[in-house]
PQR file of N, CA, C, O and H, with PARSE charges and radii, in Angstrom:
ATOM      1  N   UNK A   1       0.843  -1.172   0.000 -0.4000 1.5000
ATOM      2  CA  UNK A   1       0.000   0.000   0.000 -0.0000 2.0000
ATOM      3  C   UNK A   1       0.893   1.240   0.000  0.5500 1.7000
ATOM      4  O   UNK A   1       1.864   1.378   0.744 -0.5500 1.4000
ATOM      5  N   UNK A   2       0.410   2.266  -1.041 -0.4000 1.5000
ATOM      6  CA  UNK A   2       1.551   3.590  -1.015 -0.0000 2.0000
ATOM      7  C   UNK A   2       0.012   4.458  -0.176  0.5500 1.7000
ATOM      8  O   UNK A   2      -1.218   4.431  -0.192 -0.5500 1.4000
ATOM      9  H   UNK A   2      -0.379   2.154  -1.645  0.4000 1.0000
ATOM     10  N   UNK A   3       1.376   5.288   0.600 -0.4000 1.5000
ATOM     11  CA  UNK A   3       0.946   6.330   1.548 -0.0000 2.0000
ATOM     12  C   UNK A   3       1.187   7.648   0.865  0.5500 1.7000
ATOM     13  O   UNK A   3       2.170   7.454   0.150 -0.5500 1.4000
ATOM     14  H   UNK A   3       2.376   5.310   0.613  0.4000 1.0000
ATOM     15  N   UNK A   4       0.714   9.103   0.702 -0.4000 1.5000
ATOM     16  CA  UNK A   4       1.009  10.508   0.515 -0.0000 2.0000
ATOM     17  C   UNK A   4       0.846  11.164   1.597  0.5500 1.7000
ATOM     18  O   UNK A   4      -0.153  11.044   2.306 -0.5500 1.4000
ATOM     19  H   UNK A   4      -0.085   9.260   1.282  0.4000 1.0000
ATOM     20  N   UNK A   5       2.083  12.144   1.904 -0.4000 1.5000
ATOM     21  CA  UNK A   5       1.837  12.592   3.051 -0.0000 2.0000
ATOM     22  C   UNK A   5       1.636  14.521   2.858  0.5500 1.7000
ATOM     23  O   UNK A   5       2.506  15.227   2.348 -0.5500 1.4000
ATOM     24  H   UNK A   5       2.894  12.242   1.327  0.4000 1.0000
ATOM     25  N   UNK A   6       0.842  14.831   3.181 -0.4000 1.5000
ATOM     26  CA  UNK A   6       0.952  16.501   2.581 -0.0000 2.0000
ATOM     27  C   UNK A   6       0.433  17.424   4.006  0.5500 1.7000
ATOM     28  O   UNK A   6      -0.565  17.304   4.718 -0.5500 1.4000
ATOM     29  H   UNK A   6       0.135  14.257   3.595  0.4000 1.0000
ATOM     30  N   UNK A   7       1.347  18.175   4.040 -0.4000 1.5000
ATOM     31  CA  UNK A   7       1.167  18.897   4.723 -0.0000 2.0000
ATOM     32  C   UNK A   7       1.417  20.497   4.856  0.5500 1.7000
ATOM     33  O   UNK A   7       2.297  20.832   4.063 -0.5500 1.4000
ATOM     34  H   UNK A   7       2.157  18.272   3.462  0.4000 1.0000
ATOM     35  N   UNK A   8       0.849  21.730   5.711 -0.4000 1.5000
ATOM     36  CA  UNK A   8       1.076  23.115   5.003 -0.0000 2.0000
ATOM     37  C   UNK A   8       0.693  23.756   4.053  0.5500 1.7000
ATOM     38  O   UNK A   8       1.345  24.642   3.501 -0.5500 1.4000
ATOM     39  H   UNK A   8       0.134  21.458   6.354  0.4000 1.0000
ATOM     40  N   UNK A   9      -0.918  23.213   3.610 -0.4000 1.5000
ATOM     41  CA  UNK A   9      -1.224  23.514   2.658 -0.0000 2.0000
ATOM     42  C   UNK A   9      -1.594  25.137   2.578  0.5500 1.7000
ATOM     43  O   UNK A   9      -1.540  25.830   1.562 -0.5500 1.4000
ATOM     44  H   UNK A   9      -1.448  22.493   4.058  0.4000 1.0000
ATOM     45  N   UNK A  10      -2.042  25.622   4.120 -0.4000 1.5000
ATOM     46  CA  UNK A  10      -2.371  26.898   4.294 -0.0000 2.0000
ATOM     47  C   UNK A  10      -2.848  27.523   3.285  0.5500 1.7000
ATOM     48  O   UNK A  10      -2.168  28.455   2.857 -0.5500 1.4000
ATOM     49  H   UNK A  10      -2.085  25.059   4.945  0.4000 1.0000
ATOM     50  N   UNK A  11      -4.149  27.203   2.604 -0.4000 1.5000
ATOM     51  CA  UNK A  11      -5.043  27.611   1.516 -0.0000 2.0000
ATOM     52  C   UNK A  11      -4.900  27.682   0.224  0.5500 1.7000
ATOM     53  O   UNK A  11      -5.803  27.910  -0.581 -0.5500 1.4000
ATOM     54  H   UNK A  11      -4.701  26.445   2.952  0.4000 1.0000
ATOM     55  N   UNK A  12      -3.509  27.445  -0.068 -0.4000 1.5000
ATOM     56  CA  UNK A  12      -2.695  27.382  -1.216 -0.0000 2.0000
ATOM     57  C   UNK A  12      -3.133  26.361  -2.550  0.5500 1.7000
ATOM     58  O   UNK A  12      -2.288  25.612  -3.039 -0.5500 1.4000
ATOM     59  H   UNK A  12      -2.776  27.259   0.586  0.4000 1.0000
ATOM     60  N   UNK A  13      -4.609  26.422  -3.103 -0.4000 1.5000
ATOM     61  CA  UNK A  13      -5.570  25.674  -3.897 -0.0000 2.0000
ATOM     62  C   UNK A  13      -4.302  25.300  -4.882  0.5500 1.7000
ATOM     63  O   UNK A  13      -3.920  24.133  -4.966 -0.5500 1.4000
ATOM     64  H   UNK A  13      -5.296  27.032  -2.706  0.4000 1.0000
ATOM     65  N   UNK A  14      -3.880  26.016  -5.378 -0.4000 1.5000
ATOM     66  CA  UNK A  14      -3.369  25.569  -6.776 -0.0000 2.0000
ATOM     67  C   UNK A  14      -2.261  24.425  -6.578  0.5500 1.7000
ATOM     68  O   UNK A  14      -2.073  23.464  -7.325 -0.5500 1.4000
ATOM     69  H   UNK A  14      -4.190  26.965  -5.309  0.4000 1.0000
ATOM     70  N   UNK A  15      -1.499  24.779  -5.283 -0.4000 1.5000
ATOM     71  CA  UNK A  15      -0.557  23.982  -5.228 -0.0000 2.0000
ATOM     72  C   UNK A  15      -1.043  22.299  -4.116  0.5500 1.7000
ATOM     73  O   UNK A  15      -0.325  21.376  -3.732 -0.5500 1.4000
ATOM     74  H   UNK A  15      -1.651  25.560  -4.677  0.4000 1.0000
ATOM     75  N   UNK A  16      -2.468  22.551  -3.939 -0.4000 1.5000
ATOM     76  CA  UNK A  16      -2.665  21.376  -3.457 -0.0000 2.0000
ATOM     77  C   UNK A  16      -2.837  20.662  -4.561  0.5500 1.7000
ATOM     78  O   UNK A  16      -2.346  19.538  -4.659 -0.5500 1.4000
ATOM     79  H   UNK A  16      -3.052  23.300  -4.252  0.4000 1.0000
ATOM     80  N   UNK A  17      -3.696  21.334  -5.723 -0.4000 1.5000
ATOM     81  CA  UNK A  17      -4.330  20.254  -6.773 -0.0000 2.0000
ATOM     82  C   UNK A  17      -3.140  19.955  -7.547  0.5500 1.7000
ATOM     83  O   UNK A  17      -3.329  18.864  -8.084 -0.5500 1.4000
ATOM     84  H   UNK A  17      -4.095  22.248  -5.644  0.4000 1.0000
ATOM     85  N   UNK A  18      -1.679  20.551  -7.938 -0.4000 1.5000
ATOM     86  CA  UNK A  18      -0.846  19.917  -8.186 -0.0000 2.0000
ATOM     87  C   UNK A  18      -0.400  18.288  -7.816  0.5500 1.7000
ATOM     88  O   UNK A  18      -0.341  17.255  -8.484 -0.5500 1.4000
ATOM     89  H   UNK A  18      -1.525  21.438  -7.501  0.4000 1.0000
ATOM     90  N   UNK A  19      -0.076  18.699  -6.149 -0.4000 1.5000
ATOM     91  CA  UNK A  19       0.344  17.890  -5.226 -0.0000 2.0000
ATOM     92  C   UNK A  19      -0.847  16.815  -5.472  0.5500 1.7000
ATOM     93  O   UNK A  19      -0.256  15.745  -5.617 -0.5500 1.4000
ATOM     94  H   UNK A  19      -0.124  19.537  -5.607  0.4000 1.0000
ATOM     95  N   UNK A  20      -1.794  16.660  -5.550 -0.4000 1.5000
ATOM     96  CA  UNK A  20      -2.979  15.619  -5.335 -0.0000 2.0000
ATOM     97  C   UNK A  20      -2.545  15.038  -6.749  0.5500 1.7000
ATOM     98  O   UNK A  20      -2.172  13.865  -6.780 -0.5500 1.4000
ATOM     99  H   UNK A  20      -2.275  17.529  -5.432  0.4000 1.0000
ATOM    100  N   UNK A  21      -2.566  15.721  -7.823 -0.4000 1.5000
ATOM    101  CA  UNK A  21      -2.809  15.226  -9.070 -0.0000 2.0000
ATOM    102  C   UNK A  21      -1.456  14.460  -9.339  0.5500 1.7000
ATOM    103  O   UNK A  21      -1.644  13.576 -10.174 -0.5500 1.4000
ATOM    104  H   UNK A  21      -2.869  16.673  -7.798  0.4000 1.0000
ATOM    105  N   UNK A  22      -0.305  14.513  -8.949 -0.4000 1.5000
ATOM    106  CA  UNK A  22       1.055  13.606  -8.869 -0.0000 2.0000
ATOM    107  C   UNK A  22       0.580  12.743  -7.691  0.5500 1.7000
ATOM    108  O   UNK A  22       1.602  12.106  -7.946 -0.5500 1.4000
ATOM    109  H   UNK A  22      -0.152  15.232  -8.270  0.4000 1.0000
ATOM    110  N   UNK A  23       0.204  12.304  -6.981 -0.4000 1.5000
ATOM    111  CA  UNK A  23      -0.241  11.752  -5.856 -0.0000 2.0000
ATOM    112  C   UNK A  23      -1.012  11.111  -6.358  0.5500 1.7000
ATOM    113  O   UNK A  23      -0.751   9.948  -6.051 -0.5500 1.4000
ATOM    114  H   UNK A  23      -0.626  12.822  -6.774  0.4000 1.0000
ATOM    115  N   UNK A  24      -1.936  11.155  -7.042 -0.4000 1.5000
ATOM    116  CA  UNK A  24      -2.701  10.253  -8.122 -0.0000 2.0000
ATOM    117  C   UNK A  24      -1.993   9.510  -9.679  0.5500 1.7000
ATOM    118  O   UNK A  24      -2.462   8.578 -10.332 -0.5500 1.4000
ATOM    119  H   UNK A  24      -2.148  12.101  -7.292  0.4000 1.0000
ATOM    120  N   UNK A  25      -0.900  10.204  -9.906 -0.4000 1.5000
ATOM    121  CA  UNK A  25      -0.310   9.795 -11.084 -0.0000 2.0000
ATOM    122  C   UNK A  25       0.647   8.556 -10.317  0.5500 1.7000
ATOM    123  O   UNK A  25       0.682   7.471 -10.898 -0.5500 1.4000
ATOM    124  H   UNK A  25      -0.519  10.961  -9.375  0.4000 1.0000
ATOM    125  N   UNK A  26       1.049   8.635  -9.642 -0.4000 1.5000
ATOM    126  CA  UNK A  26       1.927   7.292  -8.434 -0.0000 2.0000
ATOM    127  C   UNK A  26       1.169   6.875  -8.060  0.5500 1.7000
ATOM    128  O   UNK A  26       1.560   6.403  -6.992 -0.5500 1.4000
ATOM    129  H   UNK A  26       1.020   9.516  -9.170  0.4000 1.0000
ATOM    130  N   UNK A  27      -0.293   6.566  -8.246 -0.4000 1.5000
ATOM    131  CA  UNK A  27      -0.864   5.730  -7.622 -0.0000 2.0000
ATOM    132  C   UNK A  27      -1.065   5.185  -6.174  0.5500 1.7000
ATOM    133  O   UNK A  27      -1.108   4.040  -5.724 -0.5500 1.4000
ATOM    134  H   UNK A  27      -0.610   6.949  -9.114  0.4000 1.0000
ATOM    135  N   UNK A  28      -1.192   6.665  -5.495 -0.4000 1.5000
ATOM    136  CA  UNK A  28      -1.344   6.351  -3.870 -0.0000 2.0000
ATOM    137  C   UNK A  28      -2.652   6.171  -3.747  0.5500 1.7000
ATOM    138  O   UNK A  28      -3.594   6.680  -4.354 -0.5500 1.4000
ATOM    139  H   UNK A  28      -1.157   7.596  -5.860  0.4000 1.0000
ATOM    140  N   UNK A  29      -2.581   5.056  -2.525 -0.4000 1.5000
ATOM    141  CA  UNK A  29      -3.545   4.267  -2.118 -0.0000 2.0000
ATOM    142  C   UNK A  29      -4.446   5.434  -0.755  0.5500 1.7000
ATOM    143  O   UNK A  29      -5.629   5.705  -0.549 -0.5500 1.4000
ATOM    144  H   UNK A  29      -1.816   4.643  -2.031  0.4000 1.0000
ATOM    145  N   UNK A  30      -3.538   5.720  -0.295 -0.4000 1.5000
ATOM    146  CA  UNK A  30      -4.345   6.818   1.458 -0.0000 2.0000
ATOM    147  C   UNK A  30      -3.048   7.731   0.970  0.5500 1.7000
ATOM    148  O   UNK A  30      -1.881   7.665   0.584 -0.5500 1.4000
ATOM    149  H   UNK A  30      -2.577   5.501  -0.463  0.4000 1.0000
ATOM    150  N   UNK A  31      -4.245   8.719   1.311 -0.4000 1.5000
ATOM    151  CA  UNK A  31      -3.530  10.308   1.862 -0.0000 2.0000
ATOM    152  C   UNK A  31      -3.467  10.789   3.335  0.5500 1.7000
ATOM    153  O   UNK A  31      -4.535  11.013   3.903 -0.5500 1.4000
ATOM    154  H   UNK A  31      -5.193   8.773   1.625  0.4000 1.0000
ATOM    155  N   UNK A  32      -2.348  10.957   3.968 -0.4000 1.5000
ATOM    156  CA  UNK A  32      -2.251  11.396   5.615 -0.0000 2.0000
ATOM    157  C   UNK A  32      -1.745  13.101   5.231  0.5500 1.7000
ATOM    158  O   UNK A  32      -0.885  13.531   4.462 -0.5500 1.4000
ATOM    159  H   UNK A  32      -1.480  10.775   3.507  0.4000 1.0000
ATOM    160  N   UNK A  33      -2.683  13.763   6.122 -0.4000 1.5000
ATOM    161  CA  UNK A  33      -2.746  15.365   5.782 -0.0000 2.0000
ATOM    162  C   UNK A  33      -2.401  15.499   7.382  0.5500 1.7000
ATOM    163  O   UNK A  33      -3.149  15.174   8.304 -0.5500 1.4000
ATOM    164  H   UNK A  33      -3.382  13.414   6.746  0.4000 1.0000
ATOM    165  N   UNK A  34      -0.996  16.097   7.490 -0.4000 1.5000
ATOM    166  CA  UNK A  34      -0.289  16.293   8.768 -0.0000 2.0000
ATOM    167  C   UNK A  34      -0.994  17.792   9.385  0.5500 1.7000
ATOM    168  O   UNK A  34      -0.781  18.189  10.531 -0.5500 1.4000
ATOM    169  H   UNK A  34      -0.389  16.362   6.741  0.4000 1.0000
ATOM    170  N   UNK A  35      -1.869  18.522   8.375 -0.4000 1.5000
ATOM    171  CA  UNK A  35      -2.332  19.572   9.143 -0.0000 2.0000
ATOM    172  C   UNK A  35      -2.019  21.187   8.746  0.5500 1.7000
ATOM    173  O   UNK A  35      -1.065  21.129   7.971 -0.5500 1.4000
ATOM    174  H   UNK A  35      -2.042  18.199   7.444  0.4000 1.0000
ATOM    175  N   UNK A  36      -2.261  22.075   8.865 -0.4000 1.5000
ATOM    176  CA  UNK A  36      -2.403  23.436   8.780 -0.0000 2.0000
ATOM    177  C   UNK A  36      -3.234  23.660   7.186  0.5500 1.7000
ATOM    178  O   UNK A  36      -2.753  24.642   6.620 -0.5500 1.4000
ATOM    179  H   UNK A  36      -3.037  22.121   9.495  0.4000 1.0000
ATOM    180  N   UNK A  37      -4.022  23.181   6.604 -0.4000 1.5000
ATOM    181  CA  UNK A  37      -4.901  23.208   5.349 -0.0000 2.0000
ATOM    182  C   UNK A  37      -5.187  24.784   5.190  0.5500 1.7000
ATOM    183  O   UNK A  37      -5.149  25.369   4.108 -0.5500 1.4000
ATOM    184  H   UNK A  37      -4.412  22.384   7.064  0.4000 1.0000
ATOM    185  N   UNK A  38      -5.462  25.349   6.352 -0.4000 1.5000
ATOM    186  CA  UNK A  38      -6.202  26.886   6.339 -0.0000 2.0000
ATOM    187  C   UNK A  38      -5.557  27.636   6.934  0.5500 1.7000
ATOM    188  O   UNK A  38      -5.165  27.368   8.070 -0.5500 1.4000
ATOM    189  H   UNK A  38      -5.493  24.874   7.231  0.4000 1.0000
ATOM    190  N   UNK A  39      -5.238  28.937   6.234 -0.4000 1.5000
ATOM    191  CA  UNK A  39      -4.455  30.001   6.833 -0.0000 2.0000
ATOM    192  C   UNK A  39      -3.859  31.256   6.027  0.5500 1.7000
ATOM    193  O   UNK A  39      -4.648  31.738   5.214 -0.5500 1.4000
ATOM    194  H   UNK A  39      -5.556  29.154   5.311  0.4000 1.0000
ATOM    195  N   UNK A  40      -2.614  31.857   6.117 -0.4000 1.5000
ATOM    196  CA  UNK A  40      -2.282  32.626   5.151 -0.0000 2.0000
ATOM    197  C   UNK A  40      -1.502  31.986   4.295  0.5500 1.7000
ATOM    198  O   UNK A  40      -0.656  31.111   4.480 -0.5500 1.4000
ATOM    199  H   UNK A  40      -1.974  31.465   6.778  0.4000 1.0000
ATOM    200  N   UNK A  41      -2.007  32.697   3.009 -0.4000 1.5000
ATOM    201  CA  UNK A  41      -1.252  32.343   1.465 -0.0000 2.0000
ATOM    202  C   UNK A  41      -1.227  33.340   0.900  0.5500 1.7000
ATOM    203  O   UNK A  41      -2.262  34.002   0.969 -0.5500 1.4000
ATOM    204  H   UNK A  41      -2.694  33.407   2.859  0.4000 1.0000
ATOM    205  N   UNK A  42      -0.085  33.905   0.102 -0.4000 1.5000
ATOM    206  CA  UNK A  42       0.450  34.835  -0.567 -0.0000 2.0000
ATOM    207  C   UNK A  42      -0.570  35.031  -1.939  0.5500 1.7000
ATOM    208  O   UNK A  42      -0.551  36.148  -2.457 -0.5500 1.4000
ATOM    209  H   UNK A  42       0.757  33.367   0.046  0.4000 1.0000
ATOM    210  N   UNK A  43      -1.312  34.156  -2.444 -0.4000 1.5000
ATOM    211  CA  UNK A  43      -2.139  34.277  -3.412 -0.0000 2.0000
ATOM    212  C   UNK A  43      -3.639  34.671  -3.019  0.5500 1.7000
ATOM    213  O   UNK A  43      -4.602  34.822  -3.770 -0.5500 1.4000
ATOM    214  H   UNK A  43      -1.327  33.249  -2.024  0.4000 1.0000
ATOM    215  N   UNK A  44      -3.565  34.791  -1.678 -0.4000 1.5000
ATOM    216  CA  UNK A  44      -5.039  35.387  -1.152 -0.0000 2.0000
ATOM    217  C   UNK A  44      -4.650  36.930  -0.660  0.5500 1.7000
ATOM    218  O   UNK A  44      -5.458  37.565   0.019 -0.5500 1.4000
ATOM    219  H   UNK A  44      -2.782  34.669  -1.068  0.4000 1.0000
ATOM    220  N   UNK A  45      -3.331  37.510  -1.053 -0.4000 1.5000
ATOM    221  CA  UNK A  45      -3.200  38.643  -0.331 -0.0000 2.0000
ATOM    222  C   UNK A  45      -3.623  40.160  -1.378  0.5500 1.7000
ATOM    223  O   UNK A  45      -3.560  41.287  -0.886 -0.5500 1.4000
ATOM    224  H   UNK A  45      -2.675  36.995  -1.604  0.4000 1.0000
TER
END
């Protein structure tokens, strides 16, 4: 079983759906999200 681990996303949309979409191209099985998803991002300023 492959694991992805992502974390720091701090609202940063574009660079999650990157990260997800290679995370899907390797064929990970579970995603573990270590935390901070929401917060400040330089593209919301």
């Amino acid at each position: 079983m492959k694991f992805g681990v992502i974390s720091d996303v701090h609202g940063n949309i574009q660079a999650l759906d990157t990260v997800l979409k290679e995370l899907e191209a390797k064929k990970v099985d579970k995603i573990i999200c270590l935390g901070d998803l929401i917060g400040r991002c330089r593209s919301f300023r």
